[in-house]
C-alpha positions in Angstrom: 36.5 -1.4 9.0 35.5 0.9 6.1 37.0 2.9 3.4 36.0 5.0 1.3 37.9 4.2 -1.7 35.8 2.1 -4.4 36.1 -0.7 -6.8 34.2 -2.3 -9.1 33.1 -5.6 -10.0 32.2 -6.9 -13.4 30.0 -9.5 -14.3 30.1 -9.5 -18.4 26.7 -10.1 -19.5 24.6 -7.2 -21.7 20.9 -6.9 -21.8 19.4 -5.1 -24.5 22.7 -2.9 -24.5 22.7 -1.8 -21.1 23.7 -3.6 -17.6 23.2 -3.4 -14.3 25.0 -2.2 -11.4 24.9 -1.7 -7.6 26.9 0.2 -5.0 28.7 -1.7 -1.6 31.7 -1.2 0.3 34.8 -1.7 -1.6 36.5 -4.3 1.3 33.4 -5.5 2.1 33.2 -9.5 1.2 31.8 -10.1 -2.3 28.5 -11.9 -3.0 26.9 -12.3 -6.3 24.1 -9.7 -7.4 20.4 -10.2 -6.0 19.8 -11.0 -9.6 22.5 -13.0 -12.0 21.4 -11.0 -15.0 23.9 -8.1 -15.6 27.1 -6.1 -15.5 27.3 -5.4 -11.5 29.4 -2.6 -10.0 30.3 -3.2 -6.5 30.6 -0.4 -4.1 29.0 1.3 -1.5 28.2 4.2 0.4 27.8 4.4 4.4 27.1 7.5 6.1 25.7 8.4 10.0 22.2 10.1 11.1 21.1 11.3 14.0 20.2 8.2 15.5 22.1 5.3 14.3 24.9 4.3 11.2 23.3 3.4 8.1 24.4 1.9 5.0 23.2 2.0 1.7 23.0 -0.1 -1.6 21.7 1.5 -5.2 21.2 0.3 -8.4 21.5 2.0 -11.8 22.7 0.7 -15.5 26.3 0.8 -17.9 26.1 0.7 -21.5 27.8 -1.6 -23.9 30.5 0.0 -23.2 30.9 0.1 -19.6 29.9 3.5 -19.2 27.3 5.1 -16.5 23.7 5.1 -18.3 21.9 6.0 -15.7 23.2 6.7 -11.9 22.9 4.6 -9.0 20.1 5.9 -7.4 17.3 3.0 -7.5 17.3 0.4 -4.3 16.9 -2.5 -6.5 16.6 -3.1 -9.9 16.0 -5.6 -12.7 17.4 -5.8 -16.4 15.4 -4.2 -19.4 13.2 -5.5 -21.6 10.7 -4.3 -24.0 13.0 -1.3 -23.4 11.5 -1.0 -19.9 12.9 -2.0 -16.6 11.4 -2.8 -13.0 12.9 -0.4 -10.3 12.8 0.0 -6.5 12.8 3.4 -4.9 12.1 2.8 -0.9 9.7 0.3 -0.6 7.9 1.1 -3.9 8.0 -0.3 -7.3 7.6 1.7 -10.6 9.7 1.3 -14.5 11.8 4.0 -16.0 12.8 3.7 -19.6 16.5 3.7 -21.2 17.0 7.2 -20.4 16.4 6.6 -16.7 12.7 8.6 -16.9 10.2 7.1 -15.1 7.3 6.3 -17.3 5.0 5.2 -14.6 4.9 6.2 -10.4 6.3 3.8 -8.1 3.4 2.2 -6.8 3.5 -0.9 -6.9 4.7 -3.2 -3.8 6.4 -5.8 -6.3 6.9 -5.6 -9.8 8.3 -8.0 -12.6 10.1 -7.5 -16.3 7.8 -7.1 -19.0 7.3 -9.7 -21.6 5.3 -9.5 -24.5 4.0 -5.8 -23.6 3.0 -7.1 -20.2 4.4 -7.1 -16.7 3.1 -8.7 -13.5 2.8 -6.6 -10.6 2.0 -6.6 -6.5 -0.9 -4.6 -5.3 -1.1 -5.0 -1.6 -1.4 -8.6 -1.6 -2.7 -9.9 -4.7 -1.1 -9.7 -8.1 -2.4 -8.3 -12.2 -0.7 -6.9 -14.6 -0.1 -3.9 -16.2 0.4 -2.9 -19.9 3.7 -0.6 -21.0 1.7 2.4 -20.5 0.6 1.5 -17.0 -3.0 0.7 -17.5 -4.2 -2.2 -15.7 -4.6 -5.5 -18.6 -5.6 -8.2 -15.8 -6.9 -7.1 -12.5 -5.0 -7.9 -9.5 -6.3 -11.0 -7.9 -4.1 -13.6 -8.0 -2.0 -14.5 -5.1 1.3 -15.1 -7.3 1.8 -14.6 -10.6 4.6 -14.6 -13.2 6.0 -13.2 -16.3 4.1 -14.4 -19.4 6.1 -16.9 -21.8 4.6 -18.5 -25.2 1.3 -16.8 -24.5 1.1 -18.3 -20.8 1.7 -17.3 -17.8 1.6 -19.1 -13.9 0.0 -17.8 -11.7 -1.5 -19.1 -8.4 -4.9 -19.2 -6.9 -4.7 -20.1 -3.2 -2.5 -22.8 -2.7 -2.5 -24.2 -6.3 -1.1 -23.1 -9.9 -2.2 -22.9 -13.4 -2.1 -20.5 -16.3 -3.3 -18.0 -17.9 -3.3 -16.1 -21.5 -2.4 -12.3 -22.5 -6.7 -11.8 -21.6 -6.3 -13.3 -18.2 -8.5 -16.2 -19.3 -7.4 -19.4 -17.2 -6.2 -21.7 -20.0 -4.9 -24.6 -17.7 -6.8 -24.8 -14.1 -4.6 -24.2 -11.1 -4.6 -28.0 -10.1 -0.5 -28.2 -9.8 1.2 -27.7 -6.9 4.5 -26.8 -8.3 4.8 -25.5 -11.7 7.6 -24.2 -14.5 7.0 -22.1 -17.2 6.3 -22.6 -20.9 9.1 -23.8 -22.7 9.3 -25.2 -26.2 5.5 -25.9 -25.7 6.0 -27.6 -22.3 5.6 -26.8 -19.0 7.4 -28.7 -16.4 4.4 -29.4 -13.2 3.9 -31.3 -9.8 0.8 -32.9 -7.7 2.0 -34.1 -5.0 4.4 -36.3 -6.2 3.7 -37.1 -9.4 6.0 -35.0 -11.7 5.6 -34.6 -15.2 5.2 -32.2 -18.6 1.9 -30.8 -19.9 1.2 -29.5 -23.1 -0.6 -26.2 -23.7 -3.8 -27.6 -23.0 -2.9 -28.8 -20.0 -2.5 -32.4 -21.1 0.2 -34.5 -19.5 2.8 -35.6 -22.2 6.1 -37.3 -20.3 
């Protein structure tokens, strides 16, 4: 059973003066947000087509204050920063900046936040990244990668990981096959199973 009314559930945590929200039934049962990083408003919309009942689920961002910065209207979304936030519209990626402007097309088939003025990012079935204007900064030919942290980032070349700087130069060889990243100048890694912490340089420590 539906209803239309609506209520809204609120998870207090800000980023960078906004927060995130997205829309689901109002009775439906509660489940935490695809991502556990911001203000989330529960409700939803369901409507009929010509073929079958459909229902949907958007995204958009509150201020400070609780107030609607920028509508629901994005199928998934991720929190800001660098004052630029990862959206979903259909099955394509693209960022929008705090006004809700997109600053680059959704093209991308998966995208992460930026950090340090870069952002990893799917094309077809390898991943690069991109810089804040959308220029390519490392071509896209790893098979995962993530968001850079202390000048690293993982990323994964066939079945094994290993890091990279801002240049895309591979600082620590993809040798591991479970990595963490950078953290206080360790990384927590596995081979096989040996677990451990390297250094920057790759060197195991603990």
């Amino acid at each position: 059973m539906r209803t239309s009314s609506f209520v809204a559930l609120i998870c207090s945590l800000t980023i960078n003066g906004f927060n995130a929200f997205h829309q689901q039934p109002a009775i439906a049962e509660q489940s935490p947000p695809a991502w556990h990083v911001a203000e989330a408003l529960d409700t939803s919309t369901s409507g009929t087509s010509d073929t079958d009942n459909q229902i949907g689920e958007k995204y958009g961002y509150k201020d400070a204050e609780g107030h609607t910065a920028i509508a629901a209207r994005f199928d998934n979304a991720y929190e800001f920063f660098d004052g630029l936030a990862a959206v979903k519209v259909g099955i394509k990626w693209g960022y929008i900046d705090q006004t809700g402007n997109p600053i680059m097309a959704m093209k991308f088939d998966h995208a992460s936040s930026f950090s340090s003025g870069l952002a990893a990012v799917k094309i077809g079935d390898k991943w690069g990244y991109i810089n804040q204007q959308g220029g390519t900064a490392i071509s896209a030919h790893f098979d995962e990668a993530d968001t850079f942290s202390e000048g690293l980032a993982k990323v994964k070349v066939g079945d094994k990981w290993g890091y990279i700087d801002r240049a895309g130069t591979i600082k620590i060889e993809p040798t591991f096959d479970e990595v963490a990243s950078f953290n206080d100048n360790t990384a927590w890694v596995r081979i096989g199973k040996q677990v451990g912490y390297i250094d920057g340089t790759g060197k195991f420590i603990r």
